[in-house]
N, C-alpha and C positions, 0 to 999 in steps of 0.2 A: 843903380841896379833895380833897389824896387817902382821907382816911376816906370823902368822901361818895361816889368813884369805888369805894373795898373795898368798903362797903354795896351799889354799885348791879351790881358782882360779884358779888357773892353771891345778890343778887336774882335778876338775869336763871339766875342756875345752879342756884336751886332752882325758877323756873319750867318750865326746860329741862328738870330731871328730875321734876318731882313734880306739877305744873301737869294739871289733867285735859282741858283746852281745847286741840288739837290748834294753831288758831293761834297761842295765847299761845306755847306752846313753837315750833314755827315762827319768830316774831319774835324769840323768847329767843335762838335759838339763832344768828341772823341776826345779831343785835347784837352779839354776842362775837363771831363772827367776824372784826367790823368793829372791835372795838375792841382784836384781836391786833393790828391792823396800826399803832394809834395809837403816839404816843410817848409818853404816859402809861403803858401796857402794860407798859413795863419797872420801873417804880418798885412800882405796883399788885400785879403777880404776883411780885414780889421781897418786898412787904413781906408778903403776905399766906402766902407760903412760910414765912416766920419768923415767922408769928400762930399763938402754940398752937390757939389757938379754932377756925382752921380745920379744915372738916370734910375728907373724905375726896377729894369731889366735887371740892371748892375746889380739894384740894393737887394735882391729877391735872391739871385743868384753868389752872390756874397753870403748875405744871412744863412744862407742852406750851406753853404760852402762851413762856416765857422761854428755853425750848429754841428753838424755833421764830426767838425776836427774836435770840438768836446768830448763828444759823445765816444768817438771810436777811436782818439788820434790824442789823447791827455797825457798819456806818459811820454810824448816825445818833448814835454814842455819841461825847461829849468826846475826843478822844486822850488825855489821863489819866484816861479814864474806867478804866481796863482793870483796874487794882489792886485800884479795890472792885470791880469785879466779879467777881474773882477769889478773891477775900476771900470775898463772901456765896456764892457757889457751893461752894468749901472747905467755909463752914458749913455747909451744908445736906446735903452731901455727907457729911458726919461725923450731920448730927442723920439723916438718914434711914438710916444705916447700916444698920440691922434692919429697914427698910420704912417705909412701902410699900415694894414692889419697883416697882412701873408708873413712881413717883415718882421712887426714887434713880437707875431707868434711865433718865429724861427730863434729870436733872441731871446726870449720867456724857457722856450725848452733849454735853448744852451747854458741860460742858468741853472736850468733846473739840472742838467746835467751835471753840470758842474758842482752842487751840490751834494752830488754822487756820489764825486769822485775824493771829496776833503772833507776829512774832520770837521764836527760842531763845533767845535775851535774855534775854529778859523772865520767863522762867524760870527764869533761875539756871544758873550754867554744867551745860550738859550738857541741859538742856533740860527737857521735861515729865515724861519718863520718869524720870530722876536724881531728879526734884524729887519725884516719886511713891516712888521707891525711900528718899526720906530721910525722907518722911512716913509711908511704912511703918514702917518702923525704930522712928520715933520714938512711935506709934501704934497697938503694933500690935492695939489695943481695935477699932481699924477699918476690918481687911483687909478683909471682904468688900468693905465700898463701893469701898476702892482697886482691890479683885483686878475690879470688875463694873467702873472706869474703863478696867485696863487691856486687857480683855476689847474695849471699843467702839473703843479709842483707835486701833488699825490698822483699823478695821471704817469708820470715821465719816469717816477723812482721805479718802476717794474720794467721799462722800458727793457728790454735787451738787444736793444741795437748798443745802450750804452755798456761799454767796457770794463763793466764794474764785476770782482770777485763775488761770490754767493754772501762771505759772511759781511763785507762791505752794502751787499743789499739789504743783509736781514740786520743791520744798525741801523741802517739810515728810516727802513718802517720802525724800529723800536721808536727812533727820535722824533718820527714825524706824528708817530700813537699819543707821544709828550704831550707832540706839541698842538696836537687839535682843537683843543679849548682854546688855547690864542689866535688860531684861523677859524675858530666860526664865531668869536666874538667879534673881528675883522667884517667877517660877513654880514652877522647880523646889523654892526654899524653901518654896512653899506645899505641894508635895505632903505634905509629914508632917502635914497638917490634914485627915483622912479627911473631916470635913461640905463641904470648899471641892474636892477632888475633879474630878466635873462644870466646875466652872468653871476649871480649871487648863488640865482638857483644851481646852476654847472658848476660855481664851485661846493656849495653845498653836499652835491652829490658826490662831487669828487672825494671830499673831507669824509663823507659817510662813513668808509670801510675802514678809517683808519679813528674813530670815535666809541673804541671800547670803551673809557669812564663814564660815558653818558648812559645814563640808565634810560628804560624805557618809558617810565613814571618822566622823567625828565624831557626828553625828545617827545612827547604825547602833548608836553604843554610849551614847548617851547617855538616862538613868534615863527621861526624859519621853515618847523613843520607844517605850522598854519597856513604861512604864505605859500608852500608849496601846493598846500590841499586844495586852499581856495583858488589857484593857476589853474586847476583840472580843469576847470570850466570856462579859461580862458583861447581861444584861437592863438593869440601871441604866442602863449608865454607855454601852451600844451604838452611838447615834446619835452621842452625841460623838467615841469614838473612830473610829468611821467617819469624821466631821470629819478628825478631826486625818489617818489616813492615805491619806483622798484625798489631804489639802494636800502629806504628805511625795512621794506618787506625782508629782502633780504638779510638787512641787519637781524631781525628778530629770528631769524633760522640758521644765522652761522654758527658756525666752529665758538663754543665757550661765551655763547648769549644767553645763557640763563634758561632755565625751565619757562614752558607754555605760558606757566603761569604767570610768572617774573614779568613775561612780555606780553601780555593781553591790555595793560594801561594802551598800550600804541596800537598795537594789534586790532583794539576795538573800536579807536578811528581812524585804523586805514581803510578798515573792512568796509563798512559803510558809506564811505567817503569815494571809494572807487565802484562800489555796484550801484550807487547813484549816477554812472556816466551811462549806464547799459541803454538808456536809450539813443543815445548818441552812435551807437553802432546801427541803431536802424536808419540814422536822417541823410536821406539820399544827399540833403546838400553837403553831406562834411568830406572834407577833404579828403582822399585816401592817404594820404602820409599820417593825419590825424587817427582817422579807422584805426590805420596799423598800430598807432603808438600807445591807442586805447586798449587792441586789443594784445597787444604786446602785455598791456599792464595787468589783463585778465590771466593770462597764462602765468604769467610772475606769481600772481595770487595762488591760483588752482597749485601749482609745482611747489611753492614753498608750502603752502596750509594741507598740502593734500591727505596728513594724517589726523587733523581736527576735521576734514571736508567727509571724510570714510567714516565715520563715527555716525554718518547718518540722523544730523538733526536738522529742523527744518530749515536754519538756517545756511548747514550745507549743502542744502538742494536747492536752495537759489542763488546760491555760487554755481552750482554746477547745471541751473537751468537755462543763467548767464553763459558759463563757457558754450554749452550748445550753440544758443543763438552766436557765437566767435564762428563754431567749428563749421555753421548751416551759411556764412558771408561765404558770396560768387566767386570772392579771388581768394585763389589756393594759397596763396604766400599766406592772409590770411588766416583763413581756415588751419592750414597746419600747423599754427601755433599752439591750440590745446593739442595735439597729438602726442605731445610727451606727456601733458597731465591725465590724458586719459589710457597711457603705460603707466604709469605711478600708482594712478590711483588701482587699475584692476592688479597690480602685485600687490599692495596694501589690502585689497580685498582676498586676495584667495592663499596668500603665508602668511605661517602661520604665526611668526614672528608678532604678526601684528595684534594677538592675541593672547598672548602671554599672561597677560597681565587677569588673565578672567582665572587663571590657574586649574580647573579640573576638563576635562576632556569634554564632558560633557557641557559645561559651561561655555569653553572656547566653539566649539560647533555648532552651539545654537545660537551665536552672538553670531560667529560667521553666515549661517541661513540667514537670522537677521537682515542683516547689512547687506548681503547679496538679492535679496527680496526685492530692497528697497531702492538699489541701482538698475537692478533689471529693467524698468523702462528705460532708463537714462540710457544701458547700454542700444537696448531695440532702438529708441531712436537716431542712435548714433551710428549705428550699421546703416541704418536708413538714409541719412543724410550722406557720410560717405560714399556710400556705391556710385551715385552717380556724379564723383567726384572725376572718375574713371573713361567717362563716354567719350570718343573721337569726338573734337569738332567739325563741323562741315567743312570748314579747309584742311583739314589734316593731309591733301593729296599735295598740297603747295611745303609738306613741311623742310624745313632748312634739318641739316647732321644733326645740329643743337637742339632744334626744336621736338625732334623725337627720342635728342637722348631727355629730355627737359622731361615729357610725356611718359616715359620710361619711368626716370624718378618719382612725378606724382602716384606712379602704379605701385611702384613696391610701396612707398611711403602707408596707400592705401591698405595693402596688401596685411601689412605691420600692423595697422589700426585693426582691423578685419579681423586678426588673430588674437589679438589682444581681447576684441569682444568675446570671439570664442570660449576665451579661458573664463571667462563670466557669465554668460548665456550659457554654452555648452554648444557643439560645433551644432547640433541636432535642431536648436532651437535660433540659432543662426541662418541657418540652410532655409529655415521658415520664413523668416524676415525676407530673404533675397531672394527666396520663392515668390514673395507678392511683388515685388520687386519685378521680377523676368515676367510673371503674368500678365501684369500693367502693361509691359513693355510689347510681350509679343501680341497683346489683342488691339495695342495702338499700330502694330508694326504692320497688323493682318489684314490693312482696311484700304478701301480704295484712296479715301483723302489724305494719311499717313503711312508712307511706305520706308519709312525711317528705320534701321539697323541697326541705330549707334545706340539704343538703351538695351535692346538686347542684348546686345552683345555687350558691356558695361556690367547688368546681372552676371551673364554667364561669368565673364570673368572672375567678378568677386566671391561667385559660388566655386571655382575649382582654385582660388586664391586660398579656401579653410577646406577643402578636401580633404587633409590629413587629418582635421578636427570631425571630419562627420565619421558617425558611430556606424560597423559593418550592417548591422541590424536595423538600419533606417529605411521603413519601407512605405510610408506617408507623404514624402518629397517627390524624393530621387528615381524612382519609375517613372513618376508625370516627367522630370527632367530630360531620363534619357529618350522616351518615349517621343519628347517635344523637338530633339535634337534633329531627325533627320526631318523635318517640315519642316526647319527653319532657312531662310534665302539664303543662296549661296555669294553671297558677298566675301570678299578675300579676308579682309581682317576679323568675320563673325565668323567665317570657314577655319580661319587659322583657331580661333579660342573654340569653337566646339571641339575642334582636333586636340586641344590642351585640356580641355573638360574631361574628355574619353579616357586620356591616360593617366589625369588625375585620378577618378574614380576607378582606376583599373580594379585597383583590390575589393572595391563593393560590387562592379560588375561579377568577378569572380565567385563571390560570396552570395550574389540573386539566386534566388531559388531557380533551379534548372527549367521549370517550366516558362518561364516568362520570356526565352529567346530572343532576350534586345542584345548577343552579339553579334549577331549578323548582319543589322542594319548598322548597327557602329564599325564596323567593320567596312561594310559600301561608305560609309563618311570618311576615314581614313583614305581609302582608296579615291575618292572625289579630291581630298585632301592633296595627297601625291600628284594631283596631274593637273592645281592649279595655278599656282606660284612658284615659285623657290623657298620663301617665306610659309604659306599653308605646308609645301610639303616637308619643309624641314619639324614643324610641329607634329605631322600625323607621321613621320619617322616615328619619332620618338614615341607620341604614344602607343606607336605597335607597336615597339619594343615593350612597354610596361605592360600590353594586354597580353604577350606574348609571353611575360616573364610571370604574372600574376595567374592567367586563364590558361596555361600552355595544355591541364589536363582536358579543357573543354574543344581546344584544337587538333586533338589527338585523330580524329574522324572525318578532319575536313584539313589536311595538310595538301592536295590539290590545287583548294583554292589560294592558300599561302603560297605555295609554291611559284604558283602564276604571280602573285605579286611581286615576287622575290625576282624572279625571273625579268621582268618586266623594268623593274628597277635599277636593279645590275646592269643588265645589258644596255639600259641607258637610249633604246628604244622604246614605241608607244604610248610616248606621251606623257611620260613621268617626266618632273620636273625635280629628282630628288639627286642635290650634287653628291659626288662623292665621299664626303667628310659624312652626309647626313645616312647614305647608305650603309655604312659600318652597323649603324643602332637596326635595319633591317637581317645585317647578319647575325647578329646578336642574338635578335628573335627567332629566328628559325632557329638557331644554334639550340635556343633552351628549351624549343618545343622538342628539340630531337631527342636531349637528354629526356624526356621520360618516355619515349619510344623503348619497347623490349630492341635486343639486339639486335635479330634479322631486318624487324625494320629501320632501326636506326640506321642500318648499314647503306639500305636503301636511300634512305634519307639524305644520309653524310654524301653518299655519290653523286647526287641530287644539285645539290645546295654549293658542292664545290667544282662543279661545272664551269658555271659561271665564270669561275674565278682562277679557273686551271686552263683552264683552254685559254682567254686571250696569252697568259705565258707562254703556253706552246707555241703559237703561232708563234708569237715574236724571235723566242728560240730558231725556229722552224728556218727564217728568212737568213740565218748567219751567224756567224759571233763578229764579223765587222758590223752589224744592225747593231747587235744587242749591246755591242760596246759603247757605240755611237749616242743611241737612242738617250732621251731623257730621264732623270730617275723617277721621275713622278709615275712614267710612262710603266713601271714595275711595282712601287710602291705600292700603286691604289690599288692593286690589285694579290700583293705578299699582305698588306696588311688586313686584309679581307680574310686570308687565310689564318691569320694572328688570331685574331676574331673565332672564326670556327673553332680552331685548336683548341683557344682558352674555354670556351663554353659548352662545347658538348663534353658532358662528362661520363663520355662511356670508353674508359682507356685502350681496353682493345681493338673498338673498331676505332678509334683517332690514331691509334698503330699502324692499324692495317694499311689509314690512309697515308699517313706519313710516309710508310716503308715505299707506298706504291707511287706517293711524288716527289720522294726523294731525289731520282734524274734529274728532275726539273729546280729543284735548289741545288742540287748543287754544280748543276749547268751556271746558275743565276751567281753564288761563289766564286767558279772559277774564273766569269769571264767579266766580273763587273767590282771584284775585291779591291777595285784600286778608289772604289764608290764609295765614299761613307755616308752619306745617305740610304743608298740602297743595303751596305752592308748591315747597318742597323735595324732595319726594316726584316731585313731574314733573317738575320741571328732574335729577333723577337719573334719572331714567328716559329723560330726551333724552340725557344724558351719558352712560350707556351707548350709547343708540343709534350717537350720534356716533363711540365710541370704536370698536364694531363696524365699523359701514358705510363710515367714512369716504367720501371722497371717492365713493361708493357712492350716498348720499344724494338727488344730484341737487339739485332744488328746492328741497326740502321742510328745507335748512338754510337757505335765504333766508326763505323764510315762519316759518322759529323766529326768528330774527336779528332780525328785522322787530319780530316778535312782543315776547322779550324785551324791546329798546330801549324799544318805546313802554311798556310795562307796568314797566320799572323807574324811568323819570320820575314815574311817578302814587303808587308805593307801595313803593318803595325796598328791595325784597327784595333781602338777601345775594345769596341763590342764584342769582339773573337773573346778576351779575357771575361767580360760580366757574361756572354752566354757560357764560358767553363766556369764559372761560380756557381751557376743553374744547375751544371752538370755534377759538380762537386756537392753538391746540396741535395741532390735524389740519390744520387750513387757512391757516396764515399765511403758511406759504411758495409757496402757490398763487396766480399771476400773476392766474388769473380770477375769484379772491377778493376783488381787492383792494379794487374797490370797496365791498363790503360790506362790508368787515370798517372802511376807510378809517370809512365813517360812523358805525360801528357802536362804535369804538373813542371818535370824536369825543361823542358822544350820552353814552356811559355816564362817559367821565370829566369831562366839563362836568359835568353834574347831581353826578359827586361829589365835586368841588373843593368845590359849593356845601354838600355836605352837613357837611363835615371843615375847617372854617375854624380850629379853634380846638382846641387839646390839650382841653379837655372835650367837644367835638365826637369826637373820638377816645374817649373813656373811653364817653361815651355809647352808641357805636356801634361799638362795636371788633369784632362780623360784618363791617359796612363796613368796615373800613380794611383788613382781615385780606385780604380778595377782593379789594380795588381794588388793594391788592400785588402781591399773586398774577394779577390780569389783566396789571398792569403789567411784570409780571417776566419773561412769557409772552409779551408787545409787545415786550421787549427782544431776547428769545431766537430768536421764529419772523417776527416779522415787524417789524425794528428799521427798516425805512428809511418803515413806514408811519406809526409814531408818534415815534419819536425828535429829527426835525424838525422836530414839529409844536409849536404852543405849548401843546397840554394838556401836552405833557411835560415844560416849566418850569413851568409851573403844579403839576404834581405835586409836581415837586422842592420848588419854594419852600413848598408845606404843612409845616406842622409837626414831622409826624413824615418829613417825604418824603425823608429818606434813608434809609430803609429798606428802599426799592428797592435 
């Protein structure tokens, strides 16, 4: 039985690889999958490990296979199973000692797993480590395989692929804490083996986090630190020792390592020892894997020291003149590596927490001015360097989905940094920086030999990225900015960021002294905005919206020219290119300008603005009720939600009454003949709930005729939405005496029909819109109007539902 299980392995593994039939291998590969998981699996890939004959394919595919049954598959084994298993993984361990590599390190981890999963017992006093230290000894024809166990063996115990309970992990670190002094004396005996080298140092660092008894006075003079320190400067052997003095940097900032002081013996040659590489970041010949693992190790530094680095002595300004030159290297991967030590560090600088220690008020704030003095160039240069982290490359028109979501990410990344400066410059003194910045950029842009966009627009961006940070009162920049704004070419992607500029600075536009009239011309950039992409106009949307919600009392006099926009937009003629999702933040805007119209204009206004958006419904009404049944809901939507929009934003209740009262017809035409819609039904029951929420009591009638409406139409076809817009309804009006009759029947109607609908916990699962609303109405009866339903017997009827204390 199991020969014919090795055969029908081997099969499926040469059809996997060598099969020219794409499903054969498909299914090949399907079947193995399925029979890692069996319990034959461990006997098959065990024996076939120990078959010379096995090829290469077999032994890689086995190994992963038995690795894999350790890790995730150990309690299906006998409880004396463990011996031989132990036994055959040893052998295997020994026969692959020279390779494969892929191989010995699949049976390195399933010891290590194995490990895991049994008692230090079972190992022989002292546990796995000892037991590896006596096999060396006795062995030593077969360090490598030992030196690659000991190398996974602290790497594998956190593992959580393997199988292991929490407090089964948290003994097996206590035991392996034991036992670290026996595995880096292992180690250090291996150094006099120049080919094992590399792997001294990877186990070194492995051992690191688990070497609390080692003091720092200890590791500062101990051969293995040394050999790592002087690696730094080797090409071999670089990324390792990078390894190993991240782990010791880190070592001196973990969790229960002692006071600064305790660890400055180590401390004070790693420091040194690593900003002796800084010029290595400059030499064009070194490898970028090298670059990165260098500059990996500066960031390590800057992130763990950064509260000795804020203290501001000379020595941590050339740390931190080092990170610059990281943050100032051409590639971003790079480059972003100090961007979490240059967050660390400006919270160290400006809490206060960090100053504690100076004890009086006045003490703590002038150590703060201090310290912030003394970064201040550090930050100006680093705004500097960032911004044009930011610029389109010249191909940017060729970019792949990924490639602009890739560009996306570097932009907030930057964005993040940008803010962070802020909190330390101050947004005011920020804006300056990227003021000289956009300067450089537009007087390069402005010339007949350089007609290049991409630094302009770069500036702009990082200038409206701290917008929230620049102060209203800033009047030395931000004129020349916006002043610069409409001369600048109208390129799509510097069109879209000025359009994002504009609405960032809404609230300082608002704030300019009335005489200096830059919103008019921002105003035509919007409008330029609108009518040249899909992209620009989706940006200059939304900044009318913010100029519109910030400036609405400066548009008071010029609603004309808005008008036309609005008009222009909507109707979806002339040349705007703004789709309907982005049109909503146009309604918006007029909506706020209207609220601070007095009423008679408002009125004008509101009739104005809902034009647009009342008439296409008409029509469609107009051609039938088999059209309107027929037609699509999107076909209604874009144009109820537009009304949503109005309802919720003009805040002048009476005339949003008036309007309501007056297109009432037209909803509940849309009601009658489209309720079996739940898209569309949803769409107008938000658009009554705005209303409601406006107008309240404003309403008059035309909430009995909704009431009315709702009830009967949530009997025939059981929409959500009929119940959450009567929770709307119950929430302005239940505590109103001359309500009560409606609401009395209205309350009676909708939870009778849904008693009937929620009989049963699958009735719940089925319907859980319903249950979720008939709560929420219910919770709403409890709140605004408890003496109309609480007595009533739908209200034991609730209760006694299934889910009905939930209420």
């Amino acid at each position: 039985m199991e020969a014919q299980a090795m055969a029908t392995v081997k099969e499926a593994l040469a059809a996997l690889y060598h099969h020219p039939d794409d499903s054969i291998r498909t299914a090949a590969d399907r079947w193995l999958q399925e029979f890692q998981h069996t319990l034959d699996a461990w006997q098959v890939a065990d024996s076939l490990l120990h078959d010379e004959r096995s090829n290469l394919e077999t032994l890689i595919f086995c190994s992963q296979t038995l690795r894999s049954k350790v890790q995730r598959d150990f309690e299906e084994l006998p409880s004396g199973a463990f011996r031989s298993l132990q036994d055959s993984l040893y052998a295997l361990l020994k026969k692959f000692n020279k390779g494969p590599a892929k191989v010995r390190t699949q049976i390195c981890i399933a010891i290590a797993a194995l490990a895991v999963h049994v008692p230090v017992e079972d190992w022989g006093a002292g546990g796995i480590v000892n037991w590896l230290s006596d096999e060396m000894k006795a062995h030593p024809e077969f360090i490598p395989g030992f030196l690659e166990l000991l190398i996974v063996l602290p790497q594998e115990i956190s593992s959580y692929k393997i199988a292991a309970r929490p407090e089964r992990r948290r003994q097996v670190e206590s035991d392996l804490c034991t036992s670290a002094n026996v595995a880096i004396s292992l180690l250090t005996a291996c150094m006099a083996i120049d080919q094992l080298k590399e792997q001294v140092l990877e186990g070194f660092s492995s051992w690191l986090r688990f070497c609390h008894g080692i003091s720092a006075s200890e590791l500062a003079s101990h051969p293995l630190v040394h050999m790592a320190l002087s690696s730094l400067n080797s090409d071999q052997f670089l990324e390792a020792a990078v390894n190993v003095t991240s782990e010791l940097i880190h070592a001196t900032v973990s969790y229960g390592s002692g006071t600064t002081a305790e660890q400055l013996p180590l401390i004070q040659i790693l420091v040194p020892r690593i900003m002796g590489l800084n010029e290595l970041l400059k030499d064009p010949s070194k490898d970028e894997e090298d670059v990165k693992a260098i500059a990996r190790l500066y960031a390590d530094m800057g992130e763990s020291y950064v509260d000795l680095i804020a203290a501001g002595s000379d020595d941590s300004i050339q740390i931190v003149n080092a990170l610059l030159e990281v943050t100032s290297h051409q590639e971003f991967d790079i480059c972003s590596m100090t961007f979490n030590f240059w967050h660390r560090l400006k919270r160290n600088l400006i809490r206060r927490e960090s100053y504690v220690s100076y004890g009086s008020e006045v003490l703590i704030e002038a150590e703060r001015n201090r310290r912030l003095l003394i970064f201040r160039p550090k930050f100006e240069s680093l705004v500097s360097l960032v911004s044009s982290r930011v610029e389109y490359p010249e191909d940017y028109h060729t970019f792949s989905e990924e490639d602009c979501r890739d560009f996306r990410h570097v932009r907030y990344a930057v964005s993040d940094v940008l803010l962070d400066a802020t909190d330390v410059l101050g947004g005011d003194s920020t804006l300056k920086v990227l003021s000289t910045k956009l300067a450089q950029a537009y007087g390069s842009c402005n010339t007949k030999q350089n007609s290049k966009w991409q630094p302009v627009e770069a500036a702009l961006f990082c200038i409206q990225a701290i917008a929230k940070s620049v102060s209203l009162e800033e009047r030395e920049i931000l004129p020349q900015v916006m002043s610069l704004l409409p001369c600048l070419p109208h390129n799509e992607q510097l069109l879209q960021t000025v359009c994002s500029t504009v609405g960032s600075f809404s609230k300082w536009i608002d704030a300019a002294p009335a005489e200096s009239s830059i919103l008019p011309p921002l105003v035509d950039i919007l409008n330029k905005g609108m009518s040249t992409s899909e992209d620009t106009a989706a940006a200059a949307s939304v900044a009318f919206k913010y100029i519109c919600e910030d400036c609405r009392r400066k548009f008071a006099g010029s609603l004309d020219g808005l008008f036309q926009i609005y008009h222009i937009a909507i109707s979806g003629v002339g040349g705007y290119k703004v789709s309907s999702e982005d049109s909503l933040h146009l309604v918006e805007a007029l909506s706020v300008v209207i609220t601070t119209l007095p009423p008679e204009s408002a009125r004008t206004a509101l009739e104005l603005i809902c034009q647009p958006v009342i008439n296409p419904l008409q029509e469609l009404i107009q051609q039938g009720d088999q059209i309107l049944q027929q037609i699509p809901a999107r076909q209604l939507t874009v144009h109820i939600d537009r009304l949503s929009s109005i309802f919720s934003n003009v805040k002048h209740p009476a005339v949003v009454a008036e309007a309501v009262n007056r297109y009432w017809p037209i909803l509940k035409t849309i009601f009658d003949q489209r309720a079996w819609d739940t898209r569309t039904m949803e769409s107008v029951c938000r658009s009554c709930k705005f209303a409601v929420r406006t107008c309240g009591r404003a309403m008059g009638m035309t909430i009995g005729a909704m009431l009315e409406e709702i009830q009967t139409l949530y009997q025939q076809h059981k929409q959500s939405c009929f119940l959450y817009l009567s929770s709307e309804v119950i929430k302005i009006f239940g505590s109103d005496p001359s309500c009560a009759d409606y609401l009395t029947n209205l309350i009676q109607i909708l939870f009778n029909h849904t008693v009937q609908l929620l009989r049963t916990i699958q009735d719940f699962t089925a319907r859980p819109d319903i249950a979720d609303d008939c709560y929420l109405l219910a919770s709403r009866c409890i709140r605004y109007c408890p003496n109309l339903f609480v007595p009533t017997e739908m209200f034991q009827r609730l209760v006694d539902l299934p889910c009905g204390l939930m209420i």
